[in-house]
N, C-alpha and C positions, 0 to 999 in steps of 0.2 A: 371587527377587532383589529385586523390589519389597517386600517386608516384612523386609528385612533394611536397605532402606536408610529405610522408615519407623520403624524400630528407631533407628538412627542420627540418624535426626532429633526421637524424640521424647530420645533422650538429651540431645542438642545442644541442643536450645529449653530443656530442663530446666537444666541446667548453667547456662544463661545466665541463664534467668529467675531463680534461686536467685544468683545472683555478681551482678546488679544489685540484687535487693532486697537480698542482705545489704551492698553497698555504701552503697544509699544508708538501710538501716537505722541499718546505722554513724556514717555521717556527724550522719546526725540523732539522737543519741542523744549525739553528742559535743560537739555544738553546744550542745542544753540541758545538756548537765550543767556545761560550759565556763561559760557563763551565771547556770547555779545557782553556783557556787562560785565563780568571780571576779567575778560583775556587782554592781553597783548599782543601787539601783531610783534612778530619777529621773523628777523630775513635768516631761511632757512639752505641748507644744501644736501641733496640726497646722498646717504656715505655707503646704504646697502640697500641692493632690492633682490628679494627672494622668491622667485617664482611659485609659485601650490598649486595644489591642485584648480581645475577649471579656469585655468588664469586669472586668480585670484596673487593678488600681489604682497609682502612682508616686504613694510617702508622702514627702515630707520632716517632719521639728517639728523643735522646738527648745525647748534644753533649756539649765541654769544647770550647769558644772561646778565643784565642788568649791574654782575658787578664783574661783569668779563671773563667769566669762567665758558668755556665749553664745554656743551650738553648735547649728548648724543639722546634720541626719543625716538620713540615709534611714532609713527606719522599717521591718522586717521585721513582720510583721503581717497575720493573717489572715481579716481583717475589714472593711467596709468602715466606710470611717471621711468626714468633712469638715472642710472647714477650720475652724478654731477649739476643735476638738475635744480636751480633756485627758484624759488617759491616763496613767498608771505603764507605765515602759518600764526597760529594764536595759540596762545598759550596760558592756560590758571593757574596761580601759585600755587593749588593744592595739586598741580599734577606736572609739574615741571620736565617730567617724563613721558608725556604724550603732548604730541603737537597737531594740532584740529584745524583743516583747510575747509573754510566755510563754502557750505555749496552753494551756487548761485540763485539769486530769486525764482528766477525760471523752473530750476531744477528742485527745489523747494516747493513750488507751486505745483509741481507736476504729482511730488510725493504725499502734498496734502489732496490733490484730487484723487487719488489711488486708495490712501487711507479714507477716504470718504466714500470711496466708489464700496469698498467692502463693509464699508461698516452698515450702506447702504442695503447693502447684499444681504448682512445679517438680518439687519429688521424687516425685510422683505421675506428672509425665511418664519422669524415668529410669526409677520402676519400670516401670511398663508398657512403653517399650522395652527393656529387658533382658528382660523376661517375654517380650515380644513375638522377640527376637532369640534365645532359648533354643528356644521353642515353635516356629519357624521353622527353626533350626539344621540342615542337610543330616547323617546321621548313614553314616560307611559303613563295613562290617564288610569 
């Protein structure tokens, strides 16, 4: 009875683990390309940096929009950065208030082999509990 419900559980942890990375593989995949194909790069300048917890950083800059207004935004951005610091930043007219610093291919590459490394993970736990729930399976003639 107890490897029939270890069974169930590596399916379950499987399933899940695979349906969160491929969500948020998703997400992140449609964010740069969102990016790539409707942003604008614009020359940016850091005007706040707010320290948080686990050094985790809160960007603001500000930037000149297209009819020379200045726009202050929060800064997506994986790097630590300080005040006064310029940057090329991208930017979509439906969010003229967040400015998105494209991560580099390397570093891109790195977070598709990672989402791949777990989703790998996942289907390696269905298999073994299916293997595990067959090889356990009560059989009666």
């Amino acid at each position: 009875m107890k490897n029939q419900s270890n069974a169930k559980m590596y399916i379950t942890i499987g399933i899940i683990l695979m349906l969160v990375v491929g969500f948020i593989a998703y997400k992140n995949v449609t964010k740069i390309q969102n990016y790539k194909e409707n942003g604008k790069e614009v020359e940016c300048t850091v005007v706040s940096v707010i320290q948080g917890r686990k050094g985790k950083q809160s960007v603001e800059a500000a930037y000149y929009d297209e009819a020379g207004n200045l726009i202050t935004a929060d800064v997506i951005r994986n790097q630590k950065t300080y005040v006064g610091e310029e940057f090329i930043g991208m930017v979509v007219p439906e969010k003229p208030e967040e400015i998105y610093c494209m991560p580099s291919e390397s570093t891109q590459k790195i977070v598709y082999c990672v989402f791949g490394a777990f989703g790998l993970t996942g289907l390696i736990l269905i298999i073994c509990g299916i293997v595990s729930a067959v090889k356990h399976r009560k059989v009666y003639y």
